[in-house]
N, C-alpha and C positions, 0 to 999 in steps of 0.2 A: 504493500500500500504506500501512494507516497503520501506519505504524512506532511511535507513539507508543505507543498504545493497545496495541500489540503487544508490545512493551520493558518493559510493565508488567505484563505476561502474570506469569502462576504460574512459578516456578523450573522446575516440571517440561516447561514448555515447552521452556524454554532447551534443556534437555536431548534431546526429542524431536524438535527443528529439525536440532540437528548430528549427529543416529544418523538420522535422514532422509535426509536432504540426499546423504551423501557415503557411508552405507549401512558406518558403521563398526562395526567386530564389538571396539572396546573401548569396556565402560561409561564408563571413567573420561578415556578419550583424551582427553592433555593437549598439548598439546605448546606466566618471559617469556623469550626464544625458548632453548628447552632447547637447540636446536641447537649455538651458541655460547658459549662460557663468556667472561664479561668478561674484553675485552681481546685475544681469541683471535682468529686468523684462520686461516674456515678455508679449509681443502685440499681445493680439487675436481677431480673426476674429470679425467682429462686427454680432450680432446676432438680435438686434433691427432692424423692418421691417414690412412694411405692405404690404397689394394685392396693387397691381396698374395695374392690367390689367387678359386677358382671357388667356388660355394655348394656341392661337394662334398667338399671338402677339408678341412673341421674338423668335428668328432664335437660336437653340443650335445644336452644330455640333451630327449628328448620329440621329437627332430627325425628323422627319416628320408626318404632319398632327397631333398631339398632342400623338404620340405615340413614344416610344424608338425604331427604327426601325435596328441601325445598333452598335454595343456598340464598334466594334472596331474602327469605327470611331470618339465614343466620348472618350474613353481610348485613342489614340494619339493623340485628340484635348488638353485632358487635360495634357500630355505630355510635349506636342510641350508651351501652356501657361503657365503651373506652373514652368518649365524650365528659363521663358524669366526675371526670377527675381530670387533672391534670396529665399528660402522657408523652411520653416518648418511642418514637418506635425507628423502625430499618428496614427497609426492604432491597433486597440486589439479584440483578440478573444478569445473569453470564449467557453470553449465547454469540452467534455470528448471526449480523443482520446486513441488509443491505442501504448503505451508507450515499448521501449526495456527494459528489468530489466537483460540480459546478452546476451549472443553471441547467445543464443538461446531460449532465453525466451522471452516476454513482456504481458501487463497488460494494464487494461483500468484506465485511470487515470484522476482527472480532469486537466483542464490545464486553466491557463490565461495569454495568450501570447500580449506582448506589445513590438510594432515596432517605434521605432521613429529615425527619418532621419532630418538633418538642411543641408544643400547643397547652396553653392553661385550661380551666377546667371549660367545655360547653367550645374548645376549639378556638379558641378568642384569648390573648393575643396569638402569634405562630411565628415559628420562623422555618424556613423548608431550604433545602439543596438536596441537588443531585450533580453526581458528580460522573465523569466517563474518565475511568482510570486509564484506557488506550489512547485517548489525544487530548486529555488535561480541561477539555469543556468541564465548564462549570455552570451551572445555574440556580441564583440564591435569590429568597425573598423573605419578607417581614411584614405581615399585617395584622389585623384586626378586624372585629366584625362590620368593618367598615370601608378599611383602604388597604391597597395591597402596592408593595414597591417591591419593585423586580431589576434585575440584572444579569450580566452575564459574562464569564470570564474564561480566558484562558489560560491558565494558570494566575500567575496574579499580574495579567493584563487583563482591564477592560474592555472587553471587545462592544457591549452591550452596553450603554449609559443607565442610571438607576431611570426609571419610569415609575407614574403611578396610577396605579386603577382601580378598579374596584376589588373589592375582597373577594377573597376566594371561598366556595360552598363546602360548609363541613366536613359531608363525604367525600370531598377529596382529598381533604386532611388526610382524614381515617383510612385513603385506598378500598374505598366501599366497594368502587364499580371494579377495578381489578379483583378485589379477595373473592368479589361475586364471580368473577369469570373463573377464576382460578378452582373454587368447587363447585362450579357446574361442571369442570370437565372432566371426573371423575368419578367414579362408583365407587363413592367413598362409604365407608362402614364403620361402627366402630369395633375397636379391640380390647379397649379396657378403659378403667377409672383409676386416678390415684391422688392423694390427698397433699400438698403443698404445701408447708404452713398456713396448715387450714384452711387450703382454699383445695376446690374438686376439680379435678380438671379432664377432660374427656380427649382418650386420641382414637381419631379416623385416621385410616387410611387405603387410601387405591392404587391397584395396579390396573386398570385398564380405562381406557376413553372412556366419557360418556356420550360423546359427539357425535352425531353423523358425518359432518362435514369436518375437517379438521386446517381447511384450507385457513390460515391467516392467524393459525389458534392465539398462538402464544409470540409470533414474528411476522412482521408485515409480509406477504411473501412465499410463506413458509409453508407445506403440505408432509403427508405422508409418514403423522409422527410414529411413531415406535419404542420401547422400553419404556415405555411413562411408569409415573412411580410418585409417589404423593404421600405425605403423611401431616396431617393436622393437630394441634389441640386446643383445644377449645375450654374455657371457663363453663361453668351453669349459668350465668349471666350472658352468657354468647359472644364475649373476646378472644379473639382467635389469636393466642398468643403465642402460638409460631406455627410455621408454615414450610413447607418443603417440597418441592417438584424439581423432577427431572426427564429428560427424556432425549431420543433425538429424532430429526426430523429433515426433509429436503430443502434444500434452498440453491437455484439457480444451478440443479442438477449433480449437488454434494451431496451428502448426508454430513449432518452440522451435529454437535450435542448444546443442549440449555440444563440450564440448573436457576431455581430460580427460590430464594430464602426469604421470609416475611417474621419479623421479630415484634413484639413489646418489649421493649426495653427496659421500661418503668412506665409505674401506673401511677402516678399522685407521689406531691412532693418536688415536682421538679419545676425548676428555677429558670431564667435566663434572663437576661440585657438584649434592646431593641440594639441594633449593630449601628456603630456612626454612620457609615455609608445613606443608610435608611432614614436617619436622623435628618440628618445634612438634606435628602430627596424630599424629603417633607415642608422641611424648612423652608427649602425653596419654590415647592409648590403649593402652600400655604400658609403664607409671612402675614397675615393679619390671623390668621385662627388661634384657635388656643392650643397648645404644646402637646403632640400625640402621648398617649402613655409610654412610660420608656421601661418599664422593669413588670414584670408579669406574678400578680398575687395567686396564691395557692388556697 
């Protein structure tokens, strides 16, 4: 690939590689790492646990009889609960997609797209990036239930001037409409119950489609998957606190492989600072209003 020639591509590129790529439904999706505020360490999810019960024994929203039966009503379960707190989450996808290299070219290129989002409680304020670790795109933003400033970089050049607009819709915070595609396409089931400090947590998991069509699943492009493999778990309040698909699939007459990881990070408690950049984009696009909020209450 040549990357050179590519890096020097038009701003609007930068742009259309990482709403490609990893298929995000935020214009401005930012996420230097919003996750942690200097100096902060943070608090993850507890992973210690054991069975304590059969797959019919805890009630998860969209789940019946031990089978995933309806996903979009566990994507706005987990919504509706990861909202009711404070949150941090990751999501990343490794795969080969097919990439623009000019106004009428592009190429298949690997990619590893990394989303991360920290949001106060009800998603308000935020701050998001995503990052493509193969050509250093970056895309960060900061808003509120209100206004949203966006940018974009390449590494730590500006290709993107800060802009601002309107605030971004909850469920995109949350990866609603992703987590929703993600277990429709699976005959997902569950396997078992285990207890967290004292929390319940439920894992599905699939090995086959549940698609007819598999054309575009998971890569713009993209047909023909094969080894798919999926494993969920899910809270009894319906947050889907981790996520894991794999598979491979054709693209432009290869066979490619994807991997594709969805985390909680932390659920409540988590802190951050409006970033200067955002400050500064405010300021100067409205100098007579009163001073956006700059530090995020828990």
């Amino acid at each position: 690939m040549r990357l050179r020639g590519f890096r020097r591509a038009l701003p609007a590129l930068v742009v259309a590689l990482l709403l490609v790529t990893a298929g995000c439904s935020l214009p401005g999706g930012g996420e230097q790492s919003p996750t942690t505020a200097p100096g902060e360490s943070p608090s993850p999810v507890p992973t210690d646990g054991s069975p304590t019960g059969t797959a019919g024994d805890v009630a998860v929203p969209g789940v019946e009889d031990g089978r995933l039966v309806d996903a979009e009503a566990l994507a706005t379960a987990h919504a509706e609960a990861l909202t009711a707190s404070s949150f941090e989450t990751r999501r990343v996808q490794n795969a080969s997609v097919v990439v623009p290299t000019g106004p009428n070219s592009s190429q298949v290129a690997r990619t590893a797209i990394v989303q991360q989002v920290v949001a106060g409680e009800g998603g308000s304020p935020y701050r998001y990036q995503q990052t493509d670790s193969a050509t250093g795109f970056r895309l960060q933003a900061w808003g509120n239930d209100s206004v949203r400033v966006f940018r974009a970089l390449q590494g730590d050049e500006v290709v993107r001037p800060p802009s601002v607009g309107e605030s971004e819709p909850v469920s995109s915070l949350v990866s609603q409409r992703s987590l929703r595609a993600y277990l429709e396409s699976g005959n997902f089931t569950v396997q078992e119950t285990t207890t967290r400090n004292g929390t319940t947590l439920v894992t599905l998991t699939a090995d086959e489609l549940a698609v007819e069509n598999d054309s575009d699943l998971f890569v713009r492009g993209s047909s023909d998957y094969e080894e798919y493999d999926a494993t969920v778990v899910v809270s009894e309040s319906g947050v889907v606190r981790s996520l894991e698909l794999s598979a491979t699939y054709d693209l432009r007459g290869e066979r490619r492989d994807l991997a594709i990881t969805y985390e909680v990070v932390r659920q409540g408690g988590v802190e951050f600072e409006q970033p200067e950049w955002a400050a500064r984009a405010l300021a100067a696009a409205t100098p007579t209003e009163e001073p956006v909020q700059t530090s995020t209450p828990t």
